[in-house]
N, C-alpha and C positions, 0 to 999 in steps of 0.2 A: 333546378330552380322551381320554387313552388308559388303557386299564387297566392298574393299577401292575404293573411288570414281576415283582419279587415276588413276588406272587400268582398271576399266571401262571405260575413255576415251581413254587408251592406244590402247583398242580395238577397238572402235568404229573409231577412227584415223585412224588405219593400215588395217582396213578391207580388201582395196583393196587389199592391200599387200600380207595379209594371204590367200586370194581367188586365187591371180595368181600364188603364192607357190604353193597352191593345184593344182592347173591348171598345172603347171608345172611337180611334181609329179605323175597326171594323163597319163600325157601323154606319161611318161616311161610305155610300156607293159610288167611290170615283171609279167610274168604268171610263176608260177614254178610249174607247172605242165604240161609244152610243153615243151620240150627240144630244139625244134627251138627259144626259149625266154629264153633261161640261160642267154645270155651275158644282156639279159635288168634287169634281176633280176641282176645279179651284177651290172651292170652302177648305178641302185637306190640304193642297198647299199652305194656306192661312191658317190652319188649324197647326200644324207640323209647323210654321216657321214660328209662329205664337211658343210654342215648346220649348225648341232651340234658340229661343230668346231669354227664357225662364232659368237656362241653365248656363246662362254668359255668351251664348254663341253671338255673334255679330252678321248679320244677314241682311243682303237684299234680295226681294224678289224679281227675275227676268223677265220682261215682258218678249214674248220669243215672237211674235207675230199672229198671221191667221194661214190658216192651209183650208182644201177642201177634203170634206169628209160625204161619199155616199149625195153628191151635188149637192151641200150646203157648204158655205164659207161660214168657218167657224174662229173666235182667236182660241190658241192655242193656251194651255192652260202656263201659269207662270213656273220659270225654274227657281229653286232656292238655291242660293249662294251663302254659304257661312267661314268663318274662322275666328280662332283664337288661338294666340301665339305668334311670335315675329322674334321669334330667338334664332341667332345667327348661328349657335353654339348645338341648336338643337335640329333634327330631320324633322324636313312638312310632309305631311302624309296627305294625302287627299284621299274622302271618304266616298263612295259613290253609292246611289241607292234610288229607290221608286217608290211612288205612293199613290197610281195609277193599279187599278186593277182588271182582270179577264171580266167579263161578265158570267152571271152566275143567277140560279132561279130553283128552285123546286123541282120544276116541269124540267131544270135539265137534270135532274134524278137525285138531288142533294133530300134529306132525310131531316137536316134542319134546316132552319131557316140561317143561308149565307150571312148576312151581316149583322147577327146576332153573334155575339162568339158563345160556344159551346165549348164549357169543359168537361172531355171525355172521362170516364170512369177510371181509364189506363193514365191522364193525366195528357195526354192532348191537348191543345187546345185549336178548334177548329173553326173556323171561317174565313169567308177569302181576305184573301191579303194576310192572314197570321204567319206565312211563311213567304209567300212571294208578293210581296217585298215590305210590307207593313212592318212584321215582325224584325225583322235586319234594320230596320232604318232606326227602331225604337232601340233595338239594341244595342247602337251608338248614345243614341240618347238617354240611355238606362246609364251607362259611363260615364257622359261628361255630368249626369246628374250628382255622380260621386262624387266626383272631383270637387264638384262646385258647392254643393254642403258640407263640403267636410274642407274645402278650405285649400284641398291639395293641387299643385301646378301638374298639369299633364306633361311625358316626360317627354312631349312630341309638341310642333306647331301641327294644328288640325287646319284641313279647308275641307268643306264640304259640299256636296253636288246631289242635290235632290231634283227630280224630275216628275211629272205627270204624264210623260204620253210613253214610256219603255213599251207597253203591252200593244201599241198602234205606231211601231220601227223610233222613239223617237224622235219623231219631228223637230224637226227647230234645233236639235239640244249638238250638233255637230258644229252649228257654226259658233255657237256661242262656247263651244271647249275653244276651238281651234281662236278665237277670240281671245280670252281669258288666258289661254296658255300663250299670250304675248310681252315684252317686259310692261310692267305696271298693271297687267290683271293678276284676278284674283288669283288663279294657279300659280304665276311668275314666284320662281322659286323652290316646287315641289317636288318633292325627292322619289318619291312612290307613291300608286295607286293602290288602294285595298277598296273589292267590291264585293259586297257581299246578297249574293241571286242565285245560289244554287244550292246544291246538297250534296250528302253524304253517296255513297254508292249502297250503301247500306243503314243499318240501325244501328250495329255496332263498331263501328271506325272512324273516328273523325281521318276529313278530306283537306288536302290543299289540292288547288286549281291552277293548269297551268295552259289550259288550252277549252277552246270554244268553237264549235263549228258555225260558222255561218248560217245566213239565212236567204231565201229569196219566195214571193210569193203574190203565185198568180190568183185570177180570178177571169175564169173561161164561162164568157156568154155567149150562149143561142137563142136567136130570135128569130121570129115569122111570122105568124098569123097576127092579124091586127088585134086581138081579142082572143080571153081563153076559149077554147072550144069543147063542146059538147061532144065526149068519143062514141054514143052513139051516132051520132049524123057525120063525124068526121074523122075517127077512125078509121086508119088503112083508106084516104083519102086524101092526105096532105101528109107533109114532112111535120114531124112530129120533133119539135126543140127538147122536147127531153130524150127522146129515143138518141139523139142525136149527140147530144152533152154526156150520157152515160157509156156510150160507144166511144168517145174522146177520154174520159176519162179511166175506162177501165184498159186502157194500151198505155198510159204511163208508167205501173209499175205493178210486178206480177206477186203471187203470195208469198216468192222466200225474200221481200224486201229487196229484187235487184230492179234497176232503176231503166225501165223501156228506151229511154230516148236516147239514141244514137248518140255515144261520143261523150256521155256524162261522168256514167262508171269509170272508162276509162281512160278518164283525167288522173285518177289518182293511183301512185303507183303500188305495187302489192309490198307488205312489210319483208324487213328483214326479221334473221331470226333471232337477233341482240331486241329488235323490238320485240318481238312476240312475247320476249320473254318478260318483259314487264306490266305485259297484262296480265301472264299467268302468274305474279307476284301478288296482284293485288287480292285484297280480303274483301272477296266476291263470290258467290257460288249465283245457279241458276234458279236453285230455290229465292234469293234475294229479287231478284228478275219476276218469279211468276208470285211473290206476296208481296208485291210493289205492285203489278199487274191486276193482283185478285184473280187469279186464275194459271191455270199451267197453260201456257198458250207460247211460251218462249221459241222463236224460231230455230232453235238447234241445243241438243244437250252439251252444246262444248263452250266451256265458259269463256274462255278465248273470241273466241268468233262472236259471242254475242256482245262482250264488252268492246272487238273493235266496233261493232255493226252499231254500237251509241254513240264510242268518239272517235275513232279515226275513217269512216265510210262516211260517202254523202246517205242521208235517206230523205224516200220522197212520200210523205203522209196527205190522204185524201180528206177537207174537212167537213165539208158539208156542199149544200143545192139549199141556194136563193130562188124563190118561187115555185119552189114544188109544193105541190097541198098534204099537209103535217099535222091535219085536225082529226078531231072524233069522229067515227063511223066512216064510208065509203062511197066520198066525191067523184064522181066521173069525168072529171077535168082533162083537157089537155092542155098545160099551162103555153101560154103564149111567148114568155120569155123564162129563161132558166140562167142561175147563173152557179157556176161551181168554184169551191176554191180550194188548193192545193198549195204546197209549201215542197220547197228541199232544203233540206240542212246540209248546208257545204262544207268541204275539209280543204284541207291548202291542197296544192295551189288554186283551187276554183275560187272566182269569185262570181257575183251576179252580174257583172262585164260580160264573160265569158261564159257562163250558164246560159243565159236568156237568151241570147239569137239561137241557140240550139233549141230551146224551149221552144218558141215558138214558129220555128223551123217545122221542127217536127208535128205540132198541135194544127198548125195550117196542110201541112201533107197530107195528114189524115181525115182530116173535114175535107180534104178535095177529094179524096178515094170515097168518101161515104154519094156524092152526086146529091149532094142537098141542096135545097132552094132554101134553106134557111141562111140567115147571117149569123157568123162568130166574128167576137171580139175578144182579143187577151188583152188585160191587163195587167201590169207588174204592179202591184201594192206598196212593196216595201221588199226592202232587204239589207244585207250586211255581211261583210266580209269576215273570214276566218278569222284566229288569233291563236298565236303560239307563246308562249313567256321560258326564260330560264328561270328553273328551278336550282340554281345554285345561287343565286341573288340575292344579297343581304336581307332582301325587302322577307325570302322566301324561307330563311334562316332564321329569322325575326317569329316569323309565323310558323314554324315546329317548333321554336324552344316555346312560343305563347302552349300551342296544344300540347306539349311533355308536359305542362305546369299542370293544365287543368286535368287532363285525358288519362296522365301517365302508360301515352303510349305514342308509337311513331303513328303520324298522320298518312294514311294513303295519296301518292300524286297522281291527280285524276288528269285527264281531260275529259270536257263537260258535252254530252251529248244537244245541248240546248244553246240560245243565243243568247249574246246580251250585244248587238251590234256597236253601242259608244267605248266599249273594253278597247275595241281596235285605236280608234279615235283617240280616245286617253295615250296609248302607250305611242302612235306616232306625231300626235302635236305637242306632249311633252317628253318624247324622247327618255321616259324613263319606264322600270319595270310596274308592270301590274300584276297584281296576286289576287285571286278570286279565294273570301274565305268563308264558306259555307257554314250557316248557321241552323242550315234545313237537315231534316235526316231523311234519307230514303225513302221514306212511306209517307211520306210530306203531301204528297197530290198535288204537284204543282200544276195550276189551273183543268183541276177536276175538280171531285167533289168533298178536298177536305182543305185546302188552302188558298 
């Protein structure tokens, strides 16, 4: 089966069109995890549901509530709600997507400016949100624009599920699936989810997605002195909150990626060799791994082991220190409070139930071995449990003959080393399969410095 010829000139037609859309999306900075950019996370919900109005969609926006962000009470930015179609005769698909982005700046090493979009010379096109999740959600919207000037019935009932806080766990957006997938909401009735949040394994293979690790993620503070201090007067003088927090932090997890804390690693049990061998299937080498990376730094040359160690291993990644001095030239500070934060990406069976008392089991042991007069505090931030799908599932048969069409070629079945913690949500409040279908490709930068 091939993709209607049609359509494929619809596209090639509006190119321009669909790049300055993105372009325009780009350039709202919904970061929903700065509370100085809430009002841009809402103007993009308005901006995005004004769109999918444009092209027939039927939409309301969710007023999801307020939460606390960083000790301010903020509301949360609103969810979009859409559909069109109520044929009995026809499958509802429900769309799922984000329009929340990472934050992103110069000073964190980007070369243009982020929410400008830059089209690269190779044919890129590059600023945040062009790939995670800007780009996917317009790529919905690039289809039903077809449909709808050209007159033709989409061969599916659509519903659609757009959010602002994916890149800050989601907030809010669980109750309201678990809501909606009730009889008389908007979900009531849908036959499958398709999300599209991830990428390719490579540049040249399209992906279907059938698994997602979890997430959970703390933020360990040290405090003590009333005030920063001066390390000439107080140096080798007092307990020192960052001496402190970098000694906590560097016993979590050592250089080959294995994970310190007692009883983590070995939750999950070691593959068989019918699984091994469908890593060693997929069209991945380790050169794919260090030109995704920008570097040959890949922890082992066996391509095996480093494709479980993205999806079937938990990993536990260090992200940064709140209050350490990060300016020009050399401050002699001893900062007064520090705060650190960390993430693990979990595989079944763990979830962040059963992570977290280990976490911080282990994180208070160790701050009582160090004899500090300092205070720590853990915090859990957010998280989200595993997800598994069958790939034998109409929904997933659906989505290899789409990519034979375009691709003419078989799609890799990945599992996705990254999170998207409402995926779980979707497949257990409405009891049906979900398919993650990757519109990114491997060199995408998902929240660095090119997406």
């Amino acid at each position: 089966m091939a993709a209607p010829s049609e359509f494929l000139k619809f596209v090639d037609t509006n190119a321009d069109g669909f790049i300055q859309r993105l372009a325009d999306a780009v350039a709202i900075p919904s970061i929903s995890g700065d509370a100085s950019h809430r009002s841009d996370v809402v103007k993009m919900a308005k901006w995005l549901e004004n769109h999918l109005k444009a092209v027939g969609v039927e939409t309301q926006l969710v007023d999801l509530g307020k939460h606390k962000m960083d000790g301010e009470e903020l509301d949360l930015p609103p969810a979009i709600l859409g559909r069109i179609g109520n044929d009995p005769k026809k499958k509802t698909v429900l769309v799922y997507g984000h329009f929340d982005v990472q934050p992103a700046s110069k000073s964190d090493g980007w070369d243009t400016e982020p929410f400008t979009l830059k089209i690269h010379e190779d044919g890129r096109l590059i600023g945040r949100g062009s790939s995670d999740d800007k780009g996917p959600v317009l790529g919905w919207l690039n289809v039903l624009q077809y449909h709808f000037q050209n007159k033709k019935e989409l061969p599916v009932n659509l519903r659609c599920c757009f959010e602002g806080m994916e890149e800050s766990g989601s907030e809010g957006l669980d109750d309201l699936v678990k809501k909606e997938s009730q009889p008389g909401g908007w979900f009531d009735g849908v036959d499958c989810v398709c999300i599209s949040d991830n990428y390719w394994l490579n540049t040249r293979t399209p992906a279907l997605t059938y698994g997602l690790r979890g997430l959970t993620y703390f933020k360990v503070t040290v405090s003590g002195p009333g005030r920063d201090l001066h390390s000439g007067v107080f140096g080798r003088t007092v307990h020192e909150p960052m001496t402190d927090l970098i000694i906590l932090m560097s016993k979590l997890v050592d250089g080959s990626g294995k994970i310190l804390i007692p009883g983590v690693d070995e939750m999950v049990a070691p593959p068989t060799n019918s699984e091994r061998s469908i890593y060693e299937g997929l069209n991945y080498s380790i050169a794919d791994v260090e030109e995704s990376a920008g570097a040959s730094i890949a922890l082992s040359a066996n391509k095996v082991d480093v494709l479980m160690g993205r999806m079937r291993y938990p990993s536990l990644s260090l992200h940064g220190i709140e209050g350490a001095f990060s300016g020009v030239g050399a401050k002699t500070v001893i900062p007064a409070k520090v705060g650190g934060k960390f993430s693990i990406r979990l595989v079944p069976p763990q979830t962040p139930d059963t992570v977290n008392p280990l976490v911080i089991s282990y994180l208070e042991s160790e701050f009582a071995k160090l004899n500090s007069k300092n205070k720590l505090t853990i915090e859990s931030l957010h998280g989200g449990k595993p997800w598994v799908a069958d790939v034998n599932h109409w929904n997933f048969e659906a989505a290899k003959a789409a990519t034979r069409s375009i691709y003419k070629q078989e799609p890799d079945l990945t599992r996705e080393g990254g999170s998207i913690p409402v995926t779980l949500t979707f497949a257990e409040s409405l009891g049906v399969n979900v398919l993650l279908l990757p519109m990114g490709r491997g060199d995408d930068g998902a929240h660095l410095l090119i997406s």
